[in-house]
N, C-alpha and C positions, 0 to 999 in steps of 0.2 A: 337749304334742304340737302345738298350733295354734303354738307358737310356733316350733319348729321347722322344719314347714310352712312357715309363713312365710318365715323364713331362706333354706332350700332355691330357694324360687319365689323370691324377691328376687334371689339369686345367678342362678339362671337368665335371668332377665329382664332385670340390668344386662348378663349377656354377651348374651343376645342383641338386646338394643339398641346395643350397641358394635359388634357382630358388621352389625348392618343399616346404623348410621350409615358404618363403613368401609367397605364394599361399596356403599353408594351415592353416596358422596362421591367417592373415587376410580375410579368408572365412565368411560367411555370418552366417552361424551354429553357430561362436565361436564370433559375436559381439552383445553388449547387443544396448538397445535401443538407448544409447549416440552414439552408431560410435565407440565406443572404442573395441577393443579386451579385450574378458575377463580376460585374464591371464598377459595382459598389455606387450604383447608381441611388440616389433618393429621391422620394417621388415629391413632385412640387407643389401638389394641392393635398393637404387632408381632404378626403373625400366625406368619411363622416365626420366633419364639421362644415361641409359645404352642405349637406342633405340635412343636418339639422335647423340651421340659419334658417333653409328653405322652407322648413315645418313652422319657424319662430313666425318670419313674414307673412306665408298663407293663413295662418292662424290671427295675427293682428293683421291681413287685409282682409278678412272675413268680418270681426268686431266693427272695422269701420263701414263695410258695405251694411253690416245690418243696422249700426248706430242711424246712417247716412239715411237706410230705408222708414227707419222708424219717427224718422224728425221729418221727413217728408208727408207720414202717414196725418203728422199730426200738425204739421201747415197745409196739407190738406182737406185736413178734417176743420179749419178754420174759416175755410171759404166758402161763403152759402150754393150751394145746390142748383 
């Protein structure tokens, strides 16, 4: 179980350290007038490709909870009353 745990909080922790480094890096403080980062830092996550994955997934975990719900309705509707 603690190992687990573990795992869970690891994953959480490297995104939200990628998550703070690109948010801080590319702030508005630290780019000169070109658009560039001053220290010519790159940021380590596309972030819209991470929010679109996230659309792809909720989207087919939706089809399977409703598939899930619908095959349920109808082993249900198999069993007498």
């Amino acid at each position: 179980m603690r190992v687990f745990l573990g795992m869970i909080l690891g994953a959480l922790l490297t995104v939200a350290v990628a998550y703070v480094h690109d948010s801080m890096g590319n702030s508005p403080e630290t780019t000169g007038t070109s658009g560039r980062a001053a220290s010519e830092q790159q940021m380590i996550v596309n972030w819209k490709v991470v929010e679109a994955r996230l659309r792809e997934f909720k989207t087919g975990w939706s089809a399977v909870k409703s598939r899930a719900h619908e095959g349920w309705i109808k082993i249900s509707a198999s069993f007498p009353k």
